[in-house]
C-alpha positions as CSV (number, residue, x, y, z in Angstrom):
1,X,-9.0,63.8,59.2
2,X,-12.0,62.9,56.4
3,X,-10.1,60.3,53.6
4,X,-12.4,60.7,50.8
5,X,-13.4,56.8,49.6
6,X,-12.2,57.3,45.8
7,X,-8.8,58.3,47.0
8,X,-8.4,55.2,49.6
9,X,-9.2,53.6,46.5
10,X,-6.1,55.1,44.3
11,X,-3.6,54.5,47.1
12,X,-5.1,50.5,47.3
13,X,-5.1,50.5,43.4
14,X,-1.6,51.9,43.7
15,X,-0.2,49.3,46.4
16,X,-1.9,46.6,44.6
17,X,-0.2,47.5,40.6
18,X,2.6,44.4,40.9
19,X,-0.2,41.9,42.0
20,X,-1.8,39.4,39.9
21,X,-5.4,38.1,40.0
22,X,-5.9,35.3,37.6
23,X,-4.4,31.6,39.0
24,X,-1.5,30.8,36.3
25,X,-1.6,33.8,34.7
26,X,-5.3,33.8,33.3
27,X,-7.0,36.6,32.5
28,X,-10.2,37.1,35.2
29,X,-13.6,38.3,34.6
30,X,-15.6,39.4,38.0
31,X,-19.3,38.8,37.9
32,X,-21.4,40.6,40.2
33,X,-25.5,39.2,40.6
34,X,-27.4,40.9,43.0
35,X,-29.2,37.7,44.8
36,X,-27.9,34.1,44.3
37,X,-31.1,32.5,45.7
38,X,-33.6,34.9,43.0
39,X,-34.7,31.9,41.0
40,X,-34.3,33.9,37.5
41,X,-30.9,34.6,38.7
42,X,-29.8,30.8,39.3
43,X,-31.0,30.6,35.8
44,X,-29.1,33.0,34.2
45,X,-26.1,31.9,36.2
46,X,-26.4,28.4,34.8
47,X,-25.9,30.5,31.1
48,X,-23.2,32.3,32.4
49,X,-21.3,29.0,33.5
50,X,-22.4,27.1,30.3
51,X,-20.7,29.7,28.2
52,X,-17.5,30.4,30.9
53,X,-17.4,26.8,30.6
54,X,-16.1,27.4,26.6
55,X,-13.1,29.3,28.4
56,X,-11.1,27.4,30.2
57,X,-8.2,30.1,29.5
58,X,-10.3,32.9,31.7
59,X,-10.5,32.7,35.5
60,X,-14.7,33.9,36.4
61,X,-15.3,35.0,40.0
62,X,-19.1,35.4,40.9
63,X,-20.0,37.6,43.4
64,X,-24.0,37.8,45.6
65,X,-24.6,41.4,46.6
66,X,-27.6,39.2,48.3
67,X,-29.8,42.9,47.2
68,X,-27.6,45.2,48.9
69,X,-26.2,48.0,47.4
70,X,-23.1,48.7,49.5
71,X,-22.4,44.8,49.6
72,X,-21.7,45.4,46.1
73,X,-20.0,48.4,46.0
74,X,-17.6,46.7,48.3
75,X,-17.4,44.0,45.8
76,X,-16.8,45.9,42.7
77,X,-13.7,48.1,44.6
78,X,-12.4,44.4,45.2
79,X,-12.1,43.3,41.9
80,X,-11.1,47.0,40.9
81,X,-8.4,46.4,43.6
82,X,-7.5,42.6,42.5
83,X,-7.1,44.2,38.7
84,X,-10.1,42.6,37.3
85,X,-9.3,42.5,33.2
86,X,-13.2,43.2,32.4
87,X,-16.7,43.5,35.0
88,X,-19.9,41.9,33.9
89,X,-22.6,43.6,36.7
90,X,-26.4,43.2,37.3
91,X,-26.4,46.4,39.4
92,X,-29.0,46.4,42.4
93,X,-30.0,50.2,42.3
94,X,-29.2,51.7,39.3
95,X,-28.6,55.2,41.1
96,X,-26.5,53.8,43.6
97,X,-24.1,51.7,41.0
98,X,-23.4,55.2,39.5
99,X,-20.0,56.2,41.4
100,X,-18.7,52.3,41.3
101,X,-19.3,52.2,38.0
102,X,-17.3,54.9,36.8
103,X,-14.3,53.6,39.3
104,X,-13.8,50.6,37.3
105,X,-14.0,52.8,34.4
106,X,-12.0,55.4,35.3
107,X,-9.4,52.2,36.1
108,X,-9.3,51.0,32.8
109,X,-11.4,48.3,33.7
110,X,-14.2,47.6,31.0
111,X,-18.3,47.1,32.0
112,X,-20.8,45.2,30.8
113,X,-24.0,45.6,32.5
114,X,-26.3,42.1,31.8
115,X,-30.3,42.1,32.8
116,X,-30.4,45.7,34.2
117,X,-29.0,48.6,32.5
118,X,-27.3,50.9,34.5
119,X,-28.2,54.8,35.3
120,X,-24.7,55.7,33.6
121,X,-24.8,53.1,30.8
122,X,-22.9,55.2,28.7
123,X,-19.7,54.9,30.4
124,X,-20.5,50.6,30.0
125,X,-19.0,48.9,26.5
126,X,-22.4,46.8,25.9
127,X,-25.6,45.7,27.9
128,X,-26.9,41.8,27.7
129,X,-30.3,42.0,28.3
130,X,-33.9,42.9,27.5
131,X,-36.6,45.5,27.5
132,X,-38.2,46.2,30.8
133,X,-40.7,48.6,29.7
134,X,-41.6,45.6,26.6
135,X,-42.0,43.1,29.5
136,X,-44.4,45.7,31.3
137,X,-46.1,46.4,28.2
138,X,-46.8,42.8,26.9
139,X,-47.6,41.9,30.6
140,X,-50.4,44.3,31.1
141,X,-51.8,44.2,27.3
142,X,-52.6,40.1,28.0
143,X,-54.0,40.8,31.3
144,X,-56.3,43.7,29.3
145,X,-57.7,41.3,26.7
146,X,-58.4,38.8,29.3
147,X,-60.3,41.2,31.5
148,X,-62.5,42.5,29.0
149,X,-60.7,45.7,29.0
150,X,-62.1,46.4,32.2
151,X,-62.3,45.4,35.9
152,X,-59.8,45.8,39.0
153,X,-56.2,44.7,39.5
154,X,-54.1,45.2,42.2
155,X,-49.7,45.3,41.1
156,X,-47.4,44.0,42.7
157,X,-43.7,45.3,42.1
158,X,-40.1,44.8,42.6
159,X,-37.9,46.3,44.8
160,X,-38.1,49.9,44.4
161,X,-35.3,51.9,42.6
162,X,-34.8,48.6,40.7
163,X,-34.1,49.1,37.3
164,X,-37.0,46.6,36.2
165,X,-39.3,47.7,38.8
166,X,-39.0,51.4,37.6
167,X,-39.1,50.4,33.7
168,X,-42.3,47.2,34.0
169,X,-44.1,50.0,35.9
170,X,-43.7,52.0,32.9
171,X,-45.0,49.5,30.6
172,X,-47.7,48.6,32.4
173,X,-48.5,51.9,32.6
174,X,-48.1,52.9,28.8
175,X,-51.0,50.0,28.5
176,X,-53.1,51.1,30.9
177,X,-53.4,54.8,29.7
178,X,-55.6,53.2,26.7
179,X,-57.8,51.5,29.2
180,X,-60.0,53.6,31.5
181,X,-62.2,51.6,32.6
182,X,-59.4,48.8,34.1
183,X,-58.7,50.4,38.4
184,X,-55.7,50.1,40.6
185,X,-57.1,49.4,43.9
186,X,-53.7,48.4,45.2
187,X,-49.7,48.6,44.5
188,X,-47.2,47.8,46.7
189,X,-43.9,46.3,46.2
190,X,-43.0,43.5,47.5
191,X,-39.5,42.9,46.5
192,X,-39.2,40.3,43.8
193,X,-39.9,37.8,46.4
194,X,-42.1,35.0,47.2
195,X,-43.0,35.2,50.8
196,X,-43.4,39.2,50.5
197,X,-45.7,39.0,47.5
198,X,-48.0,36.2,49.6
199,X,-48.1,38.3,52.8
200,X,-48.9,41.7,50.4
201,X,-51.6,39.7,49.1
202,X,-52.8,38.0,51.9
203,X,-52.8,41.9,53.2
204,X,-55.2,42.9,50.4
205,X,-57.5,40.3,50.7
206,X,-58.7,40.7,54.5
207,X,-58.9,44.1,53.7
208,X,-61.4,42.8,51.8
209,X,-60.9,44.8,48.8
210,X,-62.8,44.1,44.6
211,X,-59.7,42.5,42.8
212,X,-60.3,40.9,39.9
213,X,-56.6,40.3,38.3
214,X,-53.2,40.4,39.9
215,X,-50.6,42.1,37.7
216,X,-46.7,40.9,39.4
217,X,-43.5,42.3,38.1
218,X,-42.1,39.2,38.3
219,X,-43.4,35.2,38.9
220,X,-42.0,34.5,42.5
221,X,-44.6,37.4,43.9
222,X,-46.9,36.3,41.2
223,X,-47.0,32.7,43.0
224,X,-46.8,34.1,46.2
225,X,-50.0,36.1,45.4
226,X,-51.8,32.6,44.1
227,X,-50.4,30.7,47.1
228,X,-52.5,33.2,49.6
229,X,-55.4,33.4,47.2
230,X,-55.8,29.6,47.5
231,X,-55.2,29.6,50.8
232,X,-58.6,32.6,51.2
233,X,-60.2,30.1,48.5
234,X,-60.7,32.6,45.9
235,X,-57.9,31.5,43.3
236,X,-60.4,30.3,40.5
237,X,-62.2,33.7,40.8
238,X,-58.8,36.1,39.9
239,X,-56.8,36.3,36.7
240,X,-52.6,36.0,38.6
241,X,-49.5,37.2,36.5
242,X,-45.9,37.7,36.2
243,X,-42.6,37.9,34.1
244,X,-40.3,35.6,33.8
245,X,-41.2,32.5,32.5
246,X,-39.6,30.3,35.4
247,X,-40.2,26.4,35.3
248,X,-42.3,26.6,38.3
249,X,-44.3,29.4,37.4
250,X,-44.7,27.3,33.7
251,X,-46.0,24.6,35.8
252,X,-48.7,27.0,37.1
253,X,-49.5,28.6,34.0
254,X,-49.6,25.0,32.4
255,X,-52.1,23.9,35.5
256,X,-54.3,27.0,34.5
257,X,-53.5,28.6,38.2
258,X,-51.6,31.6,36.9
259,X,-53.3,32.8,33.7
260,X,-50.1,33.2,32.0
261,X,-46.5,34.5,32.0
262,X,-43.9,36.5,30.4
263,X,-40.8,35.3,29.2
264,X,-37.3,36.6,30.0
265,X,-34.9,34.4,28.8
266,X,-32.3,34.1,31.6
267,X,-29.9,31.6,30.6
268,X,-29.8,33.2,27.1
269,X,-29.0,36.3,29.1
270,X,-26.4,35.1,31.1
271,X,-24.6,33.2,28.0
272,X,-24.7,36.8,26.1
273,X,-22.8,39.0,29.3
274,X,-20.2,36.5,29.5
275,X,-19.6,35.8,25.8
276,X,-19.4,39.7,25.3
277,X,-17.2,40.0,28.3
278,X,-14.9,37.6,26.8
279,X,-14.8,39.0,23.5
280,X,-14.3,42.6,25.1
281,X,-11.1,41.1,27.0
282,X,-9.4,39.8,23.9
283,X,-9.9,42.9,22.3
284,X,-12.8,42.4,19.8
285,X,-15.5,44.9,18.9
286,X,-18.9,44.3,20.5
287,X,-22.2,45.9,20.2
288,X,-23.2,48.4,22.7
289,X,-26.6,46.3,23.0
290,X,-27.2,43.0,22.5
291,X,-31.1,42.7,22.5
292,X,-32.9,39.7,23.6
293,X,-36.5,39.8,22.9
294,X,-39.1,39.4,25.5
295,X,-41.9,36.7,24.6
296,X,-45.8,35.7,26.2
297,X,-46.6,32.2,27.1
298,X,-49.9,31.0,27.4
299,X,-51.5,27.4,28.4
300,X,-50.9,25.8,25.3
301,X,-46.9,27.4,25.1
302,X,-45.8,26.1,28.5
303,X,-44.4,22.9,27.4
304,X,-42.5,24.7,24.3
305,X,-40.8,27.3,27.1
306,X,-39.7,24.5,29.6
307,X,-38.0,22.8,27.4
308,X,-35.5,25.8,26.7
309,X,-34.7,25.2,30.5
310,X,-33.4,21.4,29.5
């Protein structure tokens, strides 16, 4: 006989009602990050454990989906199990987080999405994050000036179905409708990582194709995209960009290898989720958006923007 999943649920919920999930009592917060070894994600964990640090009464289990979807389905019916008192979640697909999303809701259990909104934000008490179509937008507007307003750029996104990936494509887009004369010879995700934006890139280049500027939804395929354009020996001769304003990638941008970056302040990110999380749990009002700007760094800027990292 078929068991549908959501009632397995109910009778796990039900067998679990008398246990407690918080060690001495404490009230817990589950955090669920879609890929502990994403370099912006280490970041904005380090501001979600500088601010959990300010609560020593509240228990905070972090959770790595490691970019799998069911992995953290699995986890969020765990901490709906376990009686979570409030779910901060950076969903990996925003379609697929849909049905686990409204579980924990429809067990009392409040959401707050950080980084990523989710498809069903609605059903969420507040998002900590930014703009993902403003990132786009102020990515692809630099990358115009500097080429003149015209030339050839290949793009490089993130995973697909990703809530960024689907949103900076937008951005970029919005920009590039005012600029004809600026071709996509090439766009291809590569998955927010390193090692898949090199090998994309290496692709493109013994295909031999007219690039003149590399536009990356984020700075780990950004750098992987430089890394194999040094290694064809034609860095100097294309304009390479991302989002994210990582200290590596500052250390490129400050070296005049990438021509500049976007900054997405992680920590600051990190330290609003859990703040709000904690607010929501001992019953206080929050917003259902708490905004935090997007901002471009140049050359001259990279030495400002590390120093937030310190």
């Amino acid at each position: 006989m078929k068991i549908k999943r959501g009632l397995v649920l109910t009778v796990i919920l039900l067998l679990a009602a008398s246990s407690v999930v918080g060690a001495a009592g404490k009230k817990t917060i589950g955090v669920l990050i879609c890929d502990f070894s994403d370099q912006f994600q280490v970041y904005m964990m380090e501001g979600m454990k500088e601010a959990a640090a300010k609560y020593p009464d509240i228990e905070f289990v972090y959770q790595d989906a490691k970019y799998d979807a069911n992995t953290q389905m699995n986890q969020m019916e765990n901490l709906i199990v376990r009686r979570a008192d409030a779910i901060v979640v950076m969903p990996v697909d925003a379609k697929a987080s849909v049905p686990m999303v409204q579980q924990a809701v429809d067990a009392g259990i409040p959401v707050i999405s950080v980084n990523r909104k989710l498809e069903n934000q609605e059903v969420a008490v507040s998002y900590a994050g930014s703009d993902s179509v403003e990132s786009g937008e102020i990515l692809m507007q630099q990358m115009a000036k500097l080429l003149g307003g015209k030339g050839n750029i290949v793009i490089l996104e993130g995973g697909m179905g990703h809530e960024p990936q689907i949103l900076r494509q937008q951005g970029i887009m919005n920009i590039l409708a005012n600029y004809p004369d600026i071709k996509i010879v090439a766009d291809q995700p590569a998955d927010w990582y390193r090692d898949k934006g090199m090998a994309v890139m290496e692709n493109w280049l013994q295909a031999d194709l007219k690039i003149d500027a590399v536009v990356a939804h984020n700075d780990e395929m950004a750098i992987g995209a430089l890394i194999a354009a040094e290694d064809a020996g034609v860095a100097d001769k294309l304009l390479i960009a991302g989002i994210d304003a990582t200290p590596e990638a500052l250390e490129f941008v400050r070296a005049g290898k990438l021509a500049f970056t976007v900054f997405q302040d992680a920590k600051g990110q990190g330290r609003a989720s859990i703040d709000t999380a904690v607010k929501v749990v001992r019953g206080e009002s929050v917003p259902k958006e708490v905004m935090i700007p997007y901002e471009l760094v140049t050359k001259d800027q990279a030495d400002e923007y590390e120093a937030r990292y310190k």
